[in-house]
Structures are given as structure tokens and as C-alpha cells.
C-alpha positions in Angstrom: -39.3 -57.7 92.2 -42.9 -55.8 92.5 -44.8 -58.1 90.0 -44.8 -61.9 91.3 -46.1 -64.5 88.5 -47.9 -67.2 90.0 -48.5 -70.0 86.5 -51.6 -67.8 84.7 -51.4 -64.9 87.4 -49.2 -62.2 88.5 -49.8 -60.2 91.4 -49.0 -56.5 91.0 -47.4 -54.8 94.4 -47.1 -51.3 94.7 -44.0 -49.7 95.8 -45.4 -47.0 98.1 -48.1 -48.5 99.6 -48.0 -52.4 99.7 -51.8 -52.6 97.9 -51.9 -55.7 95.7 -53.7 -56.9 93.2 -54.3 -59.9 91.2 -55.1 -60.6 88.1 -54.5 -62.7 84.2 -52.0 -61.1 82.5 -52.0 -61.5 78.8 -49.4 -63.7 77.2 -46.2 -61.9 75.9 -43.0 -62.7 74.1 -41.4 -62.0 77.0 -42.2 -63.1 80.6 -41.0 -60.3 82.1 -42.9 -58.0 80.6 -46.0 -57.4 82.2 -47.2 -54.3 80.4 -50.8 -55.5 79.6 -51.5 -56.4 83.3 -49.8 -53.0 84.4 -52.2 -50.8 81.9 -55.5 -53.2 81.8 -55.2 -52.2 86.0 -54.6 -48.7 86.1 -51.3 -48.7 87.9 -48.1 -46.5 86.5 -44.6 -47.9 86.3 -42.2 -49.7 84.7 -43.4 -52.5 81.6 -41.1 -54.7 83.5 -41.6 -57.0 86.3 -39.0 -55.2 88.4 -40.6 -52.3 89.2 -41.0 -49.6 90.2 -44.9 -50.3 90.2 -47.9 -47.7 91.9 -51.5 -48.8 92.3 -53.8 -46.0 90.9 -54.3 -44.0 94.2 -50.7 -43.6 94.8 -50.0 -43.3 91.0 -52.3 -39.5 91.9 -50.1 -38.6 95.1 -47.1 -36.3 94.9 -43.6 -38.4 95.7 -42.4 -37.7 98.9 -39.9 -35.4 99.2 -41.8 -33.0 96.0 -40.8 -33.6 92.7 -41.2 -36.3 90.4 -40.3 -39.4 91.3 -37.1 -41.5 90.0 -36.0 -44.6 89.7 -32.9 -46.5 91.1 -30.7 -44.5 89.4 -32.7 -42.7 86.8 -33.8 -39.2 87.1 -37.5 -37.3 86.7 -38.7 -37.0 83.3 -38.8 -34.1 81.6 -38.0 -32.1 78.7 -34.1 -31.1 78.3 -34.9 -28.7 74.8 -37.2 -28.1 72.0 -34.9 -26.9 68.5 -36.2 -26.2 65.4 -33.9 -26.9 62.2 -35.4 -26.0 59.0 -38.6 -28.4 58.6 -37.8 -30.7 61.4 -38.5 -29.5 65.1 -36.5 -31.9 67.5 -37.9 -32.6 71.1 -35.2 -33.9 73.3 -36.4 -35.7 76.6 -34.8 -37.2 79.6 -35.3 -39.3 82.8 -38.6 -41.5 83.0 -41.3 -40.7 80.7 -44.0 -42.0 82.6 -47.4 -41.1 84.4 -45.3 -38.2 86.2 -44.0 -36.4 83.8 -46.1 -37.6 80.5 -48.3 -34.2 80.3 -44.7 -32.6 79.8 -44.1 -35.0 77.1 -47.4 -34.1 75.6 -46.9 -30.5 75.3 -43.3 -30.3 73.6 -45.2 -32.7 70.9 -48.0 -30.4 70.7 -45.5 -27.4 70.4 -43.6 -29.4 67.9 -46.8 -30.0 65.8 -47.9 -26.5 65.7 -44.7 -25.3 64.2 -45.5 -27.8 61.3 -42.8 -30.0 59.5 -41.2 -33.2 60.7 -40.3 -34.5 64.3 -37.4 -36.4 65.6 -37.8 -37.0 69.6 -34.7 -37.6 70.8 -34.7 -40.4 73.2 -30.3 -41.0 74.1 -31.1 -39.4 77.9 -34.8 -41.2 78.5 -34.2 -44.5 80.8 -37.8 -45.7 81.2 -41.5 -45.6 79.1 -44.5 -46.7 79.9 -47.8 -46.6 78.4 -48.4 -43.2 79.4 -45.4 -42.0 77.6 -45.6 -44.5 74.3 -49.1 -43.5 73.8 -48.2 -40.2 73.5 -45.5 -40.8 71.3 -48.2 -42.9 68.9 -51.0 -40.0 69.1 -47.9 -37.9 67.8 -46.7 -40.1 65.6 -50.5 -40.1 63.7 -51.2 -36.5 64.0 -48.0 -35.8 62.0 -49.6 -38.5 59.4 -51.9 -36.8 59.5 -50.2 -33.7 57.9 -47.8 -35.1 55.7 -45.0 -35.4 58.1 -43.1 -37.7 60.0 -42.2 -38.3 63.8 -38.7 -40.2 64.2 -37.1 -41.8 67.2 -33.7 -41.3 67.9 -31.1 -43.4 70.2 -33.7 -45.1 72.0 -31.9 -47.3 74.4 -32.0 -50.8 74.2 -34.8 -51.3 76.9 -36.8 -48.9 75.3 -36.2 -51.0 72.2 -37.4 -53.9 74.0 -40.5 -52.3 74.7 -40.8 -51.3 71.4 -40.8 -54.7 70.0 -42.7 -56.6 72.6 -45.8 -54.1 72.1 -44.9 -54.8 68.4 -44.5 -51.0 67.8 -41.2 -51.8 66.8 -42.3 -51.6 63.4 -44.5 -47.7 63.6 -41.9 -45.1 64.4 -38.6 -44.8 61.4 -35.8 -45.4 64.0 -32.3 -44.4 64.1 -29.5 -44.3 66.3 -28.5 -40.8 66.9 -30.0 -37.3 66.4 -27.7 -36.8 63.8 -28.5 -39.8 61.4 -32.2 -38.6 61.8 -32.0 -35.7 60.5 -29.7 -36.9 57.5 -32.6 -39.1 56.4 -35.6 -36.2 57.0 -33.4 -33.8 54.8 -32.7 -36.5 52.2 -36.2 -37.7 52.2 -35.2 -41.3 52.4 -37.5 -42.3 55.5 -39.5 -45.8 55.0 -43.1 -44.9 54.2 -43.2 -48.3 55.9 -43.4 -47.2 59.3 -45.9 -44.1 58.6 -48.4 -46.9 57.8 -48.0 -49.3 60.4 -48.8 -46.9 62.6 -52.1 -46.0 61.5 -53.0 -49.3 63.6 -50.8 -49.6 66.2 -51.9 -49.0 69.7 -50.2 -49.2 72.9 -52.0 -52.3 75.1 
């Protein structure tokens, strides 16, 4: 446990140096999410209360050993392909999408967007989000408003889908559970409109 709630305060502890910090977190569906507190203070790491959790300073250091750093049994994030089918360019990720290995994230979606069309990110390898990586994902999701096109999720796992609905973005990205099914939908044209305008005004906290 890194995050320790105390009644109206949780104390964030971080993993590689043992800084702490306390401070009001704001009230969430869930008590073990502890998002707002982990964004509103700089630090990278998990939504969760069980970590892993790095204070700004270390959140800048390289992880020892080189590389990206992992989690229990989760890998470094990254990019495992870009393919382009027809209209729809699919970005496939992998490991932890976090403060590590978000600017990878952000340059298959720019890629994606420059080759025009839709965008299904394919999520069935990516263990852990945070802000870093879910604001990316809303920046993308507008910019392909933006042009008439639509970003898709696909197989997010059910923690991702956790943080999806506590940060009530649950409700911005057209969801499915495989690549596959995605893709049937973008070339059928049958994606909800709905989403595409919930996420005009949906922001990560």
C-alpha cells in the first residue's frame, strides 16, 4: 500500500525514495481510487491506492537498472505496431502507459492522425493508465473530432475499465471488446455519435 487514507487525507508515499506527502483528496466513487490526489500533486503512478506511486523528482529519474520501469508483473509500456486497414489506422500498445512511456503513446496517435481516417487503439496487452496516458488518449480522441473521425478503444481490461468509469470517461471513447469487433462497426458505420460528443467535455482530473 503506497497511498495511506487517514478520514479526509491520504498520504502519498513514493516507491523509490520514501518522500511523502499529504494532502485532501477529492471524493470518488471509489475509495481506492486516488487519481485526483495522484495528478493535483504531480506524482506518476498507478490511479489506485496500491501503487506503484513516484513523487515528481523521482517521477524525472531514469529506473534503475535503464529502461522503463514495470510493475509487479507488468512490463514497460510501449508500442507493439501501428497497421493501417483501409480508413482505420490501428495503434496497438502494451505494458504501462504511464509517465514513462506516455510520449511513445503520443507519437503513434500523432502518426495515426496524420494518415487521416479512423482510430482503434488497441488496449488487450496494456495493464496500467494513468493520467498521463488517458489524457493522451482524450487529446486524440478530440483531434479526430475534430476531422470527422473517430478514436475507438478496444479490449481494455477491466481495470482500465474501472478507471474509465470512475473518471466518468466511461461514457467518451465507443468501446468494444476486441480489435475485431472494432473494426466491424468503423466499416459498417454503426459507431454511437454518442460518445464523439461526450468527449468534447471530458477531461482527465
Amino acid at each position: 500500500m503506497t497511498v495511506v487514507p487517514d478520514d479526509h487525507l491520504m498520504t502519498l508515499i513514493c516507491d523509490t525514495c520514501g518522500d511523502t506527502v499529504k494532502a485532501t483528496a477529492c471524493v470518488l466513487p471509489d475509495a481506492e481510487v486516488v487519481w485526483t490526489l495522484v495528478s493535483e500533486q504531480g506524482w506518476s503512478g498507478s490511479p489506485f491506492a496500491t501503487g506503484p506511486h513516484r513523487c515528481p523528482h523521482c517521477s524525472l529519474l531514469p529506473p534503475s537498472g535503464g529502461g522503463h520501469a514495470s510493475c509487479g508483473d507488468h512490463g514497460p509500456g510501449g508500442i507493439l505496431g501501428i497497421d493501417h486497414l483501409d480508413d482505420v489506422t490501428v495503434v496497438a500498445a502494451g505494458g504501462d502507459v504511464d509517465l514513462d512511456s506516455g510520449d511513445t503513446l503520443r507519437t503513434a496517435l500523432r502518426h495515426a492522425a496524420d494518415m487521416g481516417g479512423h482510430v482503434v487503439v488497441d488496449l488487450s496487452r496494456v495493464h496500467l493508465i494513468d493520467s498521463t496516458g488517458l489524457g493522451h488518449l482524450v487529446r486524440a480522441h478530440r483531434e479526430a473530432r475534430d476531422r470527422g473521425a473517430t478514436l475507438c478503444l478496444a479490449a481494455p481490461s477491466r481495470f482500465i475499465r474501472t478507471v474509465l468509469h470512475t473518471m466518468r470517461l466511461d461514457g467518451a471513447f465507443p468501446t468494444f471488446d476486441s480489435r475485431e469487433d472494432a473494426l466491424a462497426q468503423l466499416s459498417e458505420g454503426s459507431v454511437s455519435e454518442r460518445s464523439t460528443a461526450t468527449a468534447a467535455t471530458a477531461t482527465p482530473s
